[in-house]
C-alpha positions in Angstrom: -49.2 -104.7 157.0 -51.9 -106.8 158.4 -54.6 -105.0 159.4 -57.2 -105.7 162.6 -60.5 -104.5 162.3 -60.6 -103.6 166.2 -61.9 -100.0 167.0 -58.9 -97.5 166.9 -58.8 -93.9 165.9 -56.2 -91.4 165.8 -57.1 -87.4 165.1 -54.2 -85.2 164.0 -53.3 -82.3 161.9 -51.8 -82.9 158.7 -49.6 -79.4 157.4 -46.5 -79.0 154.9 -44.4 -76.9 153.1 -44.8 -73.5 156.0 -41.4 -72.3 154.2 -40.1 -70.3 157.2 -37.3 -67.7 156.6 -38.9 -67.0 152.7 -37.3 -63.9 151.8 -40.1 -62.8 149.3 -37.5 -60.8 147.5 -39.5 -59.2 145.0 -42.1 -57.4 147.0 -41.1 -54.2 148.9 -39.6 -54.1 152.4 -42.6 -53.5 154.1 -44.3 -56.3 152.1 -42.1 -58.6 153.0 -41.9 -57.9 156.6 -45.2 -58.0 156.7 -45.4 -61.6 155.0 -42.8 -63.2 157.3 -44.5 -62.7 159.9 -47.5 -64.3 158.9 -45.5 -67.0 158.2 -43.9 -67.4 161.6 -47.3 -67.0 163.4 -49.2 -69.4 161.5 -47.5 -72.1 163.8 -49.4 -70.5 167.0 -52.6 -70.6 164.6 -51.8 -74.0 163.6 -51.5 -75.0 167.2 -55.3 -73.1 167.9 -56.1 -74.9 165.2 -55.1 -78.6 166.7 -57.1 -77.4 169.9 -60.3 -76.9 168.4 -60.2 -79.9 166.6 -59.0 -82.3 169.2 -55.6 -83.2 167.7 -53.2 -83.9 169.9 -50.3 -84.5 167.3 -49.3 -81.5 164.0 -47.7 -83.3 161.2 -45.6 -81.6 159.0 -44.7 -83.2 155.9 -41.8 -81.5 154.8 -40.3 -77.9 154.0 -40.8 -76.0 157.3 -38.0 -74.2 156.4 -37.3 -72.5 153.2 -33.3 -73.1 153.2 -31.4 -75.6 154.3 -29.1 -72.6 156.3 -32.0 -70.6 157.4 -30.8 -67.9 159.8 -30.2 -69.4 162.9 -32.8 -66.7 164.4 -35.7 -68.3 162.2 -34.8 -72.0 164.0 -35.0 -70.5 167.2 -37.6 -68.5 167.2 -39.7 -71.6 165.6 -38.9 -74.0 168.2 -39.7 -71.5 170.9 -43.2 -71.1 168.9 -43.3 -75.3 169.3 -42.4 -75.4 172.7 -45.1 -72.4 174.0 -47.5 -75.3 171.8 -46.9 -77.8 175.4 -50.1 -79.3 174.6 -49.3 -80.4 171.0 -47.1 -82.7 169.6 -45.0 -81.3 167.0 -43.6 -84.2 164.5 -40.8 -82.8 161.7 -40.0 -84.1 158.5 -37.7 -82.9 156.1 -38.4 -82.0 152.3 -36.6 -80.9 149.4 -36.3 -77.4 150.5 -35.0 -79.0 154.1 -33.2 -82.2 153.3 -31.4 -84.0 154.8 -28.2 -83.0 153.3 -28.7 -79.6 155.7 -26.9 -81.7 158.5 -26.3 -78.3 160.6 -29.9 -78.0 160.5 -31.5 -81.0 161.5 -28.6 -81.4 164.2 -29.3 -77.7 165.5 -32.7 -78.8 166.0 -31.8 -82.1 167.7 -30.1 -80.1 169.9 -32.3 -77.5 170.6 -35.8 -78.9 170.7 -38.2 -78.9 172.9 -39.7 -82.2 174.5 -43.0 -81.7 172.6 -40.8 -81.9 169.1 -40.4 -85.2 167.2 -37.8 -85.4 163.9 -38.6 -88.3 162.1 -34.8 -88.2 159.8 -35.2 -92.1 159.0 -37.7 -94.0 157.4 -38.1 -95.9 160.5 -42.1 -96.4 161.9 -42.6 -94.2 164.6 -44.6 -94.6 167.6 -47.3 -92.6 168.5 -50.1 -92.5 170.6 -52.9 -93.9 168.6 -51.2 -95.1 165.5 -47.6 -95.8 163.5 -46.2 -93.3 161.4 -44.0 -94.5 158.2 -42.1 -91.2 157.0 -40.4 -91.0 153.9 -38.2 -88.0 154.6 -36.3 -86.0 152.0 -32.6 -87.4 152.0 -31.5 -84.4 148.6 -33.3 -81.2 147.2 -33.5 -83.9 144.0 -33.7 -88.0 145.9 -34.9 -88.7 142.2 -36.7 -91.7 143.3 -39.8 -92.9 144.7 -38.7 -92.7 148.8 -42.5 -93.6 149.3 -41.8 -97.3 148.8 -40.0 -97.8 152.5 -43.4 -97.4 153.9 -44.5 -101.3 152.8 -42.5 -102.1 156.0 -44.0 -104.2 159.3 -45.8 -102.3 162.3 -48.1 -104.0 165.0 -50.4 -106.0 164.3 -53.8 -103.9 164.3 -51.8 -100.5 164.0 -53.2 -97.8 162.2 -50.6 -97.0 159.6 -49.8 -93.4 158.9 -48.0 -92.3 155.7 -45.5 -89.1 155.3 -44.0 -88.4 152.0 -42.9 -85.2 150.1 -42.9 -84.8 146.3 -44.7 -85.3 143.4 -47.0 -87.7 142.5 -46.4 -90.1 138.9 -48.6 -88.8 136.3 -50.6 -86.2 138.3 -52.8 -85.0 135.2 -55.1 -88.3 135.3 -56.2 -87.6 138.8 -58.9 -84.9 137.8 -59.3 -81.1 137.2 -58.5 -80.1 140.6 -54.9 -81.8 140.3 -54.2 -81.5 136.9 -51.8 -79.1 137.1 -50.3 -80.8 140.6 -46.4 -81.4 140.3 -45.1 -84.5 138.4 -42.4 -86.9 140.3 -42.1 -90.1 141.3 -45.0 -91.0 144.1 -47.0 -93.9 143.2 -50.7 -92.6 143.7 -51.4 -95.3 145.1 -48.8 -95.5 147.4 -51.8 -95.7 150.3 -52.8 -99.6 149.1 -49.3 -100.7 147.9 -48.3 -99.7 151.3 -51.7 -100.7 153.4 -51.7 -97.0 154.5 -55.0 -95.8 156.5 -53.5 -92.4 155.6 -51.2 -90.7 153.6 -50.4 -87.6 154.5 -48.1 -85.8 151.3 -46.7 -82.2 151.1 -44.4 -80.3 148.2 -47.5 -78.7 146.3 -48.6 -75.7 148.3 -52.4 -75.8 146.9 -54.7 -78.6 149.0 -55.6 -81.9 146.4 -57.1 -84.5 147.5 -55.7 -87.4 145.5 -57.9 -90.4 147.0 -60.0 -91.1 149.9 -56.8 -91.3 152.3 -54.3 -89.7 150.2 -53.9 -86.0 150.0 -51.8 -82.9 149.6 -52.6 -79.9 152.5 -51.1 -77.1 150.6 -48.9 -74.7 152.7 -50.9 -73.2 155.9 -49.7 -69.9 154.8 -50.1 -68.6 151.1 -47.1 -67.4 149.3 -48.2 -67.1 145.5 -51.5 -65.9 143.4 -50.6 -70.0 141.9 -52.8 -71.6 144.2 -56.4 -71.1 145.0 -56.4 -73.6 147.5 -54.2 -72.5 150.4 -54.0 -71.1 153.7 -55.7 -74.0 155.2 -54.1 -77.2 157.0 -56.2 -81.1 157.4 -57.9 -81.7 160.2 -57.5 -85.7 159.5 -59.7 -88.5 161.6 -58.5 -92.0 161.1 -61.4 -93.9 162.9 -60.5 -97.7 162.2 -57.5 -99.6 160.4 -59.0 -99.5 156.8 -61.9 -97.2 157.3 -61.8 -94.0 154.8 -60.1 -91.4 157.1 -62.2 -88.1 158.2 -60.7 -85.0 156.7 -61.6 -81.8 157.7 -60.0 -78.4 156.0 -59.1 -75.5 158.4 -58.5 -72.3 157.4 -55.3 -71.1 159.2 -53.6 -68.4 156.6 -53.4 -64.7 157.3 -52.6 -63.0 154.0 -55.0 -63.4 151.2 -53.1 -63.6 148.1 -56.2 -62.6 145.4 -56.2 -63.0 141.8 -58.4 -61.0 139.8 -59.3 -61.9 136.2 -61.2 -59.3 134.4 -62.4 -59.5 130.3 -63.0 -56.4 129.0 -65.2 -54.6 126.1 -65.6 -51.4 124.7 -69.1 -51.3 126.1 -67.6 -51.7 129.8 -67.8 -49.2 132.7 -64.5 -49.8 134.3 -64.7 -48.2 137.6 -67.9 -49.7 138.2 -66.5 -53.1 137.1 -63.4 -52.6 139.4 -65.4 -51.7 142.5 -67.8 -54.7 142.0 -64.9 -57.1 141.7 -62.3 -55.6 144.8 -62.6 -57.6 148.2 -64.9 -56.0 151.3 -63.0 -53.2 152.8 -62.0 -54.5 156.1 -60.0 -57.8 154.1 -58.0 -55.6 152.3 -55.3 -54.2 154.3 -54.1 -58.2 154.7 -54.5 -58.5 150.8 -52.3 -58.9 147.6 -54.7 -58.5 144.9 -52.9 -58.8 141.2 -55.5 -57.9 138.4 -55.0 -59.8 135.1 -57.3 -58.1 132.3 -57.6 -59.1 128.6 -60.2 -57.6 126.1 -60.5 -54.4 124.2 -60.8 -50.9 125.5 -61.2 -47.3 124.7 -59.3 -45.1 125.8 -61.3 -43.0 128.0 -61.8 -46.6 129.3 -58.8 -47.3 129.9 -57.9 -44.3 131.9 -60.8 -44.9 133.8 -59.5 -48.3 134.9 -55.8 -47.5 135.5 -57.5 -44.5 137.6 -59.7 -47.2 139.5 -56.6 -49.4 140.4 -54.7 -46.6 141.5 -57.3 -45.0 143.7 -58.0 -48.2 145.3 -54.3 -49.8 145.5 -53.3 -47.8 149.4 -56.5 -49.9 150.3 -54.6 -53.0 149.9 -50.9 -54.9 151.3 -50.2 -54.7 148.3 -52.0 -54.1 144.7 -50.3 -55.2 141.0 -51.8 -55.4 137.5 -50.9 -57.1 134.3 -53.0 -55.4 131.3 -50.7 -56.2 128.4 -53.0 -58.3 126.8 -55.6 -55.0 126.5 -56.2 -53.9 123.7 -56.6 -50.2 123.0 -60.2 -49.8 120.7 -59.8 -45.9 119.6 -62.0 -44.9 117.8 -62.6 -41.5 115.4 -64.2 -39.4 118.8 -61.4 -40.5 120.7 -58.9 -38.8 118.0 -60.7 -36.2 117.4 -61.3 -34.8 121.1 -56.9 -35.2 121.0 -56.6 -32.7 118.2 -59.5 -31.9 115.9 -57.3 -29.6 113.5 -55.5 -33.4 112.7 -52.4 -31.2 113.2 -49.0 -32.7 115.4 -51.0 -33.8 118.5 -53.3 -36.1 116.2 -50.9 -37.3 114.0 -49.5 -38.5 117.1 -51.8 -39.9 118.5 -52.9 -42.1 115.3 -49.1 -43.1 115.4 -49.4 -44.2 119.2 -53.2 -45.9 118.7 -52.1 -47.8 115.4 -49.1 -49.2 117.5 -50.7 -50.4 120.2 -53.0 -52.3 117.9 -50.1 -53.7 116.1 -50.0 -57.7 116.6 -46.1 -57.7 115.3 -45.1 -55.7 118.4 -44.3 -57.1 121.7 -47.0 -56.7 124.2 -44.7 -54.7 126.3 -44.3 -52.6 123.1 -47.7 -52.5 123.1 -48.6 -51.8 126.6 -46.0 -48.5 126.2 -48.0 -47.2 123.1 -51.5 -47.9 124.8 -50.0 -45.5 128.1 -48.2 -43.4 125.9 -52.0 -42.5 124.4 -53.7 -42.7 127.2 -51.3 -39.8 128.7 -51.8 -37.9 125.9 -55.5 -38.2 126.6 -55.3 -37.1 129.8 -52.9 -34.0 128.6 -55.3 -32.4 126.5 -57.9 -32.8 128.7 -56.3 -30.9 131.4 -55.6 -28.3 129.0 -59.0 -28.4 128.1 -60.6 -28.0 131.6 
C-alpha cells in the first residue's frame, strides 16, 4: 500500500446499479416499454459520455443487471451495446442484484464478451492502464459482511489504487444531510484510508453521495424511482497523483425524468394557477413521470379545480400520478348551500359526505372516497344548474 508521490493520473467513469431487464411491473405496458429502453440505451450514452470526458475505461460497480437470470436477450443485446463502445473499456462487477451465485450469468458473459469487456469475479487487483483496481465483488444477494476489507492487499509500488465495492456503508446517518437516508450495511466509511485507496468507487444506492473526498456513491445512470433526487448522472472521476484528492465530475446521462412534486395547500389557493406554475416546460414532459404529493386544506370548488388541472395536463406527460389523501376538504356553509339550498336529500348528503371526510378516525383512503364522493356531487348539481 505504499504510495510514490511520482506524477500519475488515471481518468475514468465511475457508474453502478444500470439494472438492465427491470420489469417496472406496476406502470402500464407502454410505460414500461418505454422505460426499458432508456435503460438499455443509457450504455451508448454512458459510452458518449466517457468520450467527452476523456475516459478511456467505464466502471461499473455492481448490478448491471436486475436478475441474476435476466432473459438471455437482455445479456446479448448489452454486450453488443459494449462491443459497438470499441473505444472504451468496459470493466464488470457484480452486486447483490448480480452475484455471484448467478453462475449461468457471469459464465454466459465470459463466453460471450467482447474484447473491450473486463469481469472482475475475484477480489484480485487488476491491471489497468494507468492504475490498479481492487474489486470487492458481490459473492450472495446478502455476503453479510464487510467484502471491502480484501482491498488492504499489495499492488506496485507507486500504483494508483482504485477501490470497487457494492453495499451499504456502517452507520450512514453521521455522514451529513445529503446521506442521511443512504442504506445501512457493512462498508467501513473509511474504507479509502484503511485500504490506502486514491479512490473508491461504491454502488447499491441509486441516488449520487459523496461520502468523502475519494469515496462516493454514482447513483444509477438511469432513474427508476421518484426516491432519489440525485440520479441519472454517472462520475466523471480524475485521479491525478497517488494520494492527491481525486477530480470528480457529475455527468448527466439519464433520459426519463422521474419528478416529484410537493404541493401545500390552503383554502386561499388558486389551484390551477398553482398547478401550471409548478408542472415542467412543455417540451420535458413527454419523457416525464411527475407524481404530485399535496397536503393542506381545500374547498371544494378547489379541489375540483385541481383534480381538473391534473387531468387536463396528465396526456402531456409519460406518465402523470397523484397522492392527495392527506387533503383536507374545508366546506364551508356556500359550498352547501349552492349543493341544495332547500337543505332537502342532496344537502343532507352532502353534510354527511363533507363531515366524513373531515373525520380524523377514518382512514385516509376513507377519507379521500368521501372528499371525491363530494366533490362529484358538486360537479352534478352544477351541471344541472348550467
Amino acid at each position: 500500500m505504499t504510495h510514490s508521490r511520482e506524477p500519475a493520473m488515471f481518468r475514468f467513469i465511475h457508474t453502478s446499479d444500470l439494472h438492465l431487464g427491470k420489469p417496472f411491473g406496476r406502470h402500464s405496458e407502454d410505460v414500461r416499454g418505454r422505460l426499458r429502453q432508456a435503460r438499455h440505451g443509457v450504455l451508448d450514452r454512458l459510452a458518449a459520455a466517457a468520450r467527452v470526458q476523456g475516459a478511456g475505461t467505464i466502471l461499473l460497480a455492481g448490478d448491471t443487471f436486475d436478475q441474476e437470470t435476466p432473459a438471455p436477450t437482455i445479456t446479448r443485446q448489452a454486450l453488443n451495446a459494449m462491443r459497438q463502445a470499441e473505444d472504451v473499456t468496459w470493466v464488470l462487477m457484480p452486486g447483490n442484484h448480480d452475484s455471484l451465485a448467478a453462475t449461468e450469468l457471469w459464465q454466459t458473459i465470459a463466453r460471450d464478451k467482447p474484447e473491450n469487456v473486463i469481469l472482475v469475479l475475484t477480489s484480485e487487483p487488476l491491471a489497468l492502464e494507468g492504475a490498479h483496481l481492487l474489486p470487492a465483488p458481490c459473492t450472495t444477494r446478502n455476503p453479510g459482511r464487510d467484502l471491502t476489507v480484501d482491498m488492504a492487499q499489495a499492488t506496485p509500488e507507486g500504483a494508483l489504487r482504485i477501490g470497487l465495492g457494492h453495499g451499504g456503508i456502517q452507520d450512514f446517518a453521521s455522514l451529513g444531510s445529503m446521506a442521511a437516508e443512504g442504506p445501512s450495511g457493512t462498508i467501513a466509511p473509511d474504507r479509502a484510508a484503511l485500504a490506502g485507496l486514491d479512490y473508491l468507487g461504491l454502488g447499491d444506492w441509486h441516488g449520487q453521495i459523496r461520502v468523502s473526498g475519494n469515496t462516493w456513491y454514482s447513483g444509477t445512470p438511469e432513474p427508476d424511482s421518484f426516491k432519489h433526487a440525485h440520479s441519472g448522472t454517472a462520475l466523471s472521476v480524475s485521479v491525478t497523483a497517488a494520494g492527491a484528492t481525486p477530480e470528480v465530475t457529475s455527468v448527466p446521462v439519464g433520459e426519463i425524468n422521474w419528478l416529484r412534486v410537493p404541493l401545500e395547500l390552503t383554502p386561499e389557493d388558486d389551484c390551477a394557477a398553482l398547478i401550471a406554475d409548478r408542472l415542467p416546460a412543455l417540451a420535458a414532459r413527454r419523457d416525464t413521470l411527475l407524481h404530485v404529493a399535496a397536503q393542506g386544506r381545500l374547498g371544494v370548488q378547489q379541489m375540483q379545480q385541481l383534480t381538473a388541472a391534473l387531468s387536463h395536463a396528465a396526456p402531456d406527460f409519460l406518465n402523470l400520478t397523484q397522492d392527495l389523501d392527506a387533503v383536507r376538504l374545508a366546506h364551508d356553509a356556500a359550498d352547501l348551500e349552492a349543493i341544495d339550498p332547500s337543505g332537502g336529500a342532496l344537502r343532507q348528503a352532502a353534510e354527511a359526505l363533507a363531515a366524513s371526510a373531515q373525520d380524523a378516525d377514518l382512514s385516509a383512503a376513507d377519507r379521500r372516497v368521501a372528499a371525491t364522493a363530494l366533490s362529484q356531487l358538486f360537479s352534478f348539481v352544477a351541471e344541472q344548474d348550467a
